[in-house]
C-alpha positions in Angstrom: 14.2 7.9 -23.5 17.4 7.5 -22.0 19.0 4.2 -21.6 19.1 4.0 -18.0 15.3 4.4 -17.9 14.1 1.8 -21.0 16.7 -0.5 -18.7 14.2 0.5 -15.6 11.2 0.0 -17.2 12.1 -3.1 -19.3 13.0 -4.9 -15.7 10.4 -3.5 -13.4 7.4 -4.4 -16.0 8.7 -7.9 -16.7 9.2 -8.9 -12.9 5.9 -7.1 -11.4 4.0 -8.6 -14.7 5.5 -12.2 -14.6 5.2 -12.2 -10.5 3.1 -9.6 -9.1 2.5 -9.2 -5.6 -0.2 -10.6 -3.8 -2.1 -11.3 -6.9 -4.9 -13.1 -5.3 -8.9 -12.8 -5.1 -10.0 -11.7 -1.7 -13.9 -11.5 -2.3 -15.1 -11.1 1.6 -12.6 -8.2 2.2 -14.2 -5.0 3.4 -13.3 -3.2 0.9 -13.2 -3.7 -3.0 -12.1 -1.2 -5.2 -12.6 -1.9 -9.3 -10.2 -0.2 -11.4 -11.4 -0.4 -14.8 -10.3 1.5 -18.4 -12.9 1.8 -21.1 -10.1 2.4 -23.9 -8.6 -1.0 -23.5 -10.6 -3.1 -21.5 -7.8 -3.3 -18.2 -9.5 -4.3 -15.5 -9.0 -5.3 -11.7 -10.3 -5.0 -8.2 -7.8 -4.1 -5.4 -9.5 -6.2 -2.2 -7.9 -5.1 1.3 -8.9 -4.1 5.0 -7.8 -0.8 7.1 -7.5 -1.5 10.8 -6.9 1.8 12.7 -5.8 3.9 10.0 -3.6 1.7 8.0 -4.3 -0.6 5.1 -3.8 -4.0 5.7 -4.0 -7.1 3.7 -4.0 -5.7 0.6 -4.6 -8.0 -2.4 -5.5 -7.5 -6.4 -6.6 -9.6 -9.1 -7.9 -9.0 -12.5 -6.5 -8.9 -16.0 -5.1 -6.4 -18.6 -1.9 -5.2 -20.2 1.9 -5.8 -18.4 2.1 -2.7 -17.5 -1.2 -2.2 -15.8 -0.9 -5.0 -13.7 2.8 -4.2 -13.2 1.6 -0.7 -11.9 -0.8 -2.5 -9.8 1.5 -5.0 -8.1 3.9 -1.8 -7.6 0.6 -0.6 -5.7 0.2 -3.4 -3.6 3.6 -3.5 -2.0 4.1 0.1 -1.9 0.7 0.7 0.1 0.5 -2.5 2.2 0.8 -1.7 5.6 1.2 2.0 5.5 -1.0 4.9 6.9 -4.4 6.3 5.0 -2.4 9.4 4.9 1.3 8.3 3.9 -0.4 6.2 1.3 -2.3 8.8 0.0 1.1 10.8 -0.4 2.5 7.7 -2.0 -0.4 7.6 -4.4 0.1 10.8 -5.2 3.9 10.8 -5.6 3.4 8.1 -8.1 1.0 10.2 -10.1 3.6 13.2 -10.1 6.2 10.5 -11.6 3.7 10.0 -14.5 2.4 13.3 -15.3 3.7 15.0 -18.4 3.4 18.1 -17.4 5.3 17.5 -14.1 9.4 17.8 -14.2 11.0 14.6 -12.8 12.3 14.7 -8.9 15.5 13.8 -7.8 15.6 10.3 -5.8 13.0 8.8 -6.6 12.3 5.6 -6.4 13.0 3.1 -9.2 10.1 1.4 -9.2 8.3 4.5 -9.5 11.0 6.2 -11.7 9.9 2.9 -14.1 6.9 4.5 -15.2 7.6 7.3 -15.9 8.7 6.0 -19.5 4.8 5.8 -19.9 5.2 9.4 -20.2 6.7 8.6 -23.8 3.9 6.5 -24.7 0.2 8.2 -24.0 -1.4 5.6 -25.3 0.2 4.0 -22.4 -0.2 6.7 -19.8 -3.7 5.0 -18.4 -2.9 1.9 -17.9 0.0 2.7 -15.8 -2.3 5.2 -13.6 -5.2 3.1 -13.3 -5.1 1.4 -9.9 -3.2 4.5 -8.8 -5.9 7.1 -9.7 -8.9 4.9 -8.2 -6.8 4.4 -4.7 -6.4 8.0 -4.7 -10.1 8.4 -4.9 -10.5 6.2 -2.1 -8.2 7.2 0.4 -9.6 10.8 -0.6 -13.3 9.8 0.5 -11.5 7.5 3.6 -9.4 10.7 5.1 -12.4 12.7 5.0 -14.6 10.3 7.1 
């Protein structure tokens, strides 16, 4: 891993893990999504609203490792406020970052670019795609409705 990318990673993980964004319970929102992985116990539920196609208020809470909840809080402020569909692309553009099979892009965004190091650490892989892979589920089911 180069230097430039332990740098990323070291940063990114540290401030989303220390102060994630809008890590708060929101237990009457209308929708609650539970991200949960078996192997390590990481587990949190992403509460928000969608008013006319874009998601809104979007909230998680939960526990596991730094970099789970790092990814998470990258999820939050990435997908608040955008469109079912440009989130979905977001969603997915994260997961392309993270795949091992997948060569890297040009310009892509640091806090995505971040995670990718989890590519070096497998072990590591799942908690970094966990929020990532049940929002994509999600906005799946929402696009087709």
């Amino acid at each position: 891993m180069n230097e430039k990318l332990k740098n990323l990673y070291k940063t990114i993980i540290l401030k989303h893990n220390s102060e994630p964004v809008s890590f708060e319970k929101k237990e009457n929102a209308t929708y609650v999504l539970k991200a949960y992985n078996q192997i390590c116990g990481d587990r949190f539920e992403l509460y928000f609203e969608i008013e006319n196609g874009v998601i809104e208020d979007l909230n998680f809470h939960g526990f596991g490792c730094a970099i789970s909840k790092a990814s998470t809080s990258v999820l939050v402020k990435k997908l608040k406020g955008k469109r079912i569909g440009e989130a979905l692309l977001l969603c997915k553009t994260f997961l392309k970052v993270t795949d091992a099979e997948a060569e890297m892009e040009e310009n892509i965004e640091e806090e995505f670019e971040a995670f990718s190091a989890a590519k070096e650490f497998p072990g590591r892989l799942k908690c970094a795609t966990l929020s990532w892979d049940e929002m994509v589920t999600f906005l799946n089911t929402s696009k087709k409705n």
